[in-house]
C-alpha positions as CSV (number, residue, x, y, z in Angstrom):
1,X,36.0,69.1,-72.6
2,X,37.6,72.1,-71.3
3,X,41.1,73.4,-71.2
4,X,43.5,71.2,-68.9
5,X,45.3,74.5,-67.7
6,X,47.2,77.4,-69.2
7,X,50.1,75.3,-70.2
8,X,48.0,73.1,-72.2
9,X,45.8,72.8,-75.3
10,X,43.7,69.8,-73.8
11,X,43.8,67.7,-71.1
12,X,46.7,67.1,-68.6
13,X,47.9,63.9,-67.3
14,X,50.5,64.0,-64.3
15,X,52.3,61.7,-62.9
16,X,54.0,61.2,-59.9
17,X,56.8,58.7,-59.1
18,X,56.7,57.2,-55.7
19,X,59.4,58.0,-52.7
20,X,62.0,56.3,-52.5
21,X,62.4,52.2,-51.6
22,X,65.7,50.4,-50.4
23,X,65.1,48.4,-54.0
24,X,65.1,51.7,-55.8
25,X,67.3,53.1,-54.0
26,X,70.0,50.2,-55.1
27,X,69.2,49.4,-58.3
28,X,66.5,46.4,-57.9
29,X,64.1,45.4,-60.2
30,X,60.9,46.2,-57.8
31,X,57.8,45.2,-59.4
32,X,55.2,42.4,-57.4
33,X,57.8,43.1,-54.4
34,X,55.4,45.3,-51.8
35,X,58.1,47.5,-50.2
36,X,57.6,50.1,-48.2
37,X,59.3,53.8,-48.9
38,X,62.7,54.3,-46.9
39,X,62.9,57.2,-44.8
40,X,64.3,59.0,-47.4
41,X,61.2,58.0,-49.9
42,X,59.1,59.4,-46.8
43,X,60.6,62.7,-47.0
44,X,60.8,63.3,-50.3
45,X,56.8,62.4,-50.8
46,X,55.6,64.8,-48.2
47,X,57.7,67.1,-49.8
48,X,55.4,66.6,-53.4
49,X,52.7,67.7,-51.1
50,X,53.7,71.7,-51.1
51,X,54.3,71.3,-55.2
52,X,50.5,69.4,-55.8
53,X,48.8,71.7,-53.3
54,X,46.0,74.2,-55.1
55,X,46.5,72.1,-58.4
56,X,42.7,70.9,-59.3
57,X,42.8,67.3,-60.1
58,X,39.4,65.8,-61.4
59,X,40.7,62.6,-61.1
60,X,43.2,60.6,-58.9
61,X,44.5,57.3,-59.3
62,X,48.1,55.3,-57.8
63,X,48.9,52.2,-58.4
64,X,48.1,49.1,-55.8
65,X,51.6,48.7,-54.3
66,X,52.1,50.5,-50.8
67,X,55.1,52.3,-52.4
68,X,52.9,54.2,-54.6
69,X,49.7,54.3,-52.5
70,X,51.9,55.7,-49.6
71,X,53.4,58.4,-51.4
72,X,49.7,59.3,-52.5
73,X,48.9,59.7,-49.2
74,X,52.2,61.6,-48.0
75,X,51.4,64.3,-50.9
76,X,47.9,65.4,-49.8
77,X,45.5,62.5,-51.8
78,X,44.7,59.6,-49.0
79,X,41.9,59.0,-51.3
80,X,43.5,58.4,-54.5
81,X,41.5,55.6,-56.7
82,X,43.4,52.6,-57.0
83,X,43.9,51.3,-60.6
84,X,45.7,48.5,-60.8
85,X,46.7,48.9,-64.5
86,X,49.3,51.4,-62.8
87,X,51.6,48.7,-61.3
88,X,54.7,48.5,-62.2
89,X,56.1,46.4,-65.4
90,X,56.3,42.3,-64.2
91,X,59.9,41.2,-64.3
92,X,59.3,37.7,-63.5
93,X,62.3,36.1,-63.2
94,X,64.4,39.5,-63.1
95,X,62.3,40.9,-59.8
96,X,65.0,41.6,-57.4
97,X,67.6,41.7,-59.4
98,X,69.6,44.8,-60.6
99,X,70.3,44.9,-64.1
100,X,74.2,44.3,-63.9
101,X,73.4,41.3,-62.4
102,X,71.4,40.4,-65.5
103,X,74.0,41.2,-67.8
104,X,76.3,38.7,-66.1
105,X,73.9,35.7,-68.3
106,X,72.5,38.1,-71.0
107,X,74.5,41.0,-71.8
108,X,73.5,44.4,-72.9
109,X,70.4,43.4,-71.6
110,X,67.5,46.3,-71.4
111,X,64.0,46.1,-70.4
112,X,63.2,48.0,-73.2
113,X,65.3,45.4,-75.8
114,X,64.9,42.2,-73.8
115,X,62.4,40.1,-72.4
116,X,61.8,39.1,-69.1
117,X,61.3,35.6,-68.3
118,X,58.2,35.1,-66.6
119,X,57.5,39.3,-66.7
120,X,55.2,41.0,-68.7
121,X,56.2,41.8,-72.4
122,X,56.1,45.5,-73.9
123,X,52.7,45.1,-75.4
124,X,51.3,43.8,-72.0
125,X,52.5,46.8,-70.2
126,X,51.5,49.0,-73.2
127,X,47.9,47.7,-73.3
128,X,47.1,48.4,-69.7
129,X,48.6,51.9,-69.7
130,X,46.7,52.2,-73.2
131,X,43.6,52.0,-70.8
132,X,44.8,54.9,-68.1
133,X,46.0,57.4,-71.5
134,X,42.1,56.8,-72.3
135,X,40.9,56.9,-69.1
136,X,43.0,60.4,-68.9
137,X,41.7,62.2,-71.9
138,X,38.2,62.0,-70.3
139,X,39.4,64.0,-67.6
140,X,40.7,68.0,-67.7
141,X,43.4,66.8,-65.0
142,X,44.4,63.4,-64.0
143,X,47.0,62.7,-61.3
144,X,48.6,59.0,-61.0
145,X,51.1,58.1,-58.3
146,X,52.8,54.8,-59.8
147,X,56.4,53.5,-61.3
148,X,59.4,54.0,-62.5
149,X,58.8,51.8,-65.9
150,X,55.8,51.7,-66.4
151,X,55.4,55.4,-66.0
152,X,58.0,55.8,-68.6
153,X,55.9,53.6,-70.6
154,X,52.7,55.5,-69.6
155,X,54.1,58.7,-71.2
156,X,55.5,56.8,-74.4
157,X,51.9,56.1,-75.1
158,X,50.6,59.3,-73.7
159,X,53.1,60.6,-76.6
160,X,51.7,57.8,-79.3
161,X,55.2,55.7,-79.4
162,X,55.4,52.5,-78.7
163,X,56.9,51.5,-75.1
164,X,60.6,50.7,-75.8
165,X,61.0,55.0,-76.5
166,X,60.3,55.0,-72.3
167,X,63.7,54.6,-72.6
168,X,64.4,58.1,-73.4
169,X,61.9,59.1,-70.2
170,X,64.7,59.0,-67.3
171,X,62.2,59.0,-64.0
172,X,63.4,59.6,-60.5
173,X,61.7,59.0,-57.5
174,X,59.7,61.5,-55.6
175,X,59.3,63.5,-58.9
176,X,56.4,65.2,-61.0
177,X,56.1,65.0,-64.5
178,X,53.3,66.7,-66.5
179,X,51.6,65.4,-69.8
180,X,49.6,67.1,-72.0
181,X,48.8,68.9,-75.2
182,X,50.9,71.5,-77.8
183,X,47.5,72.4,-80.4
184,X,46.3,68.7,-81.1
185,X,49.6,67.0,-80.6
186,X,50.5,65.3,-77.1
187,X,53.4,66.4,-75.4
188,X,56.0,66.5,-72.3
189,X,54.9,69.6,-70.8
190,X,57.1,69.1,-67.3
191,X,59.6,66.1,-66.7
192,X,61.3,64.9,-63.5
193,X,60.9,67.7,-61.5
């Protein structure tokens, strides 16, 4: 395996957070929900295509949902593979809801402390993105267009913690992260730019 690029002692894994959605946009726990990106969102993932452009990508994936698959298309890769271990973390029970809302019945409720009724726990989420970090480190350069959570979680494991430290990962929409390597160790290399 060669070099992922000059910023990095092995491969490079980066990921791309989709435009925005009127549920991102207020706060909503989007997960099964197949919304499309607001004008806004559509703006701000052309805009990823000038900052991808002339970057060599051996491998691209996004995540089923038309928020993501959109915003692939929107930054220059209408042929992106879709994996579907990219969607975003189940909320069950929660999806729709904004997490003040939550807290009304459970307070100090996280998703990274709480469960989700119905939803997907941490090691559910954290064994499919397992499978995408693996998937990854076969390549020089992966690009994945996919969510807000579970890229946080992605990048936790990318980083070998387990997925509640996502919640130090703050991820906005229309933004480009890069993961990849310092010697043998993972690291952050880029985040939400």
């Amino acid at each position: 395996m060669t070099s992922g690029g000059a910023n990095s002692d092995g491969p490079e894994l980066w990921v791309v957070r989709h435009g925005e959605t009127e549920w991102s946009r207020d706060g909503r726990h989007t997960s099964v929900t197949d919304l499309p990106l607001t004008e806004n969102g559509e703006e701000g993932a052309t805009a990823l295509a000038s900052r991808l452009a002339g970057v060599e990508f051996d491998l691209v994936l996004t995540s089923p949902r038309q928020r993501a698959r959109r915003t692939a298309e929107l930054a220059g890769f209408p042929d992106a593979a879709v994996d579907d271990d990219l969607v975003e973390w189940a909320y069950g029970d929660y999806e729709g809801v904004t997490t003040a809302e939550i807290r009304e019945d459970v307070p100090g409720w996280t998703i990274w402390t709480h469960p989700t009724p119905g939803g997907e726990t941490a090691d559910e989420v954290s064994a499919r993105l397992d499978r995408v970090v693996a998937r990854a480190r076969e390549h020089d350069r992966t690009l994945v267009f996919a969510h807000g959570h579970s890229l946080r979680v992605l990048t936790a494991r990318w980083v070998e913690q387990p997925a509640d430290e996502g919640r130090f990962f703050k991820l906005d929409t229309s933004t480009v992260s890069v993961l990849g390597f310092e010697r043998e160790h993972p690291a952050l290399l880029k985040w939400n730019s």
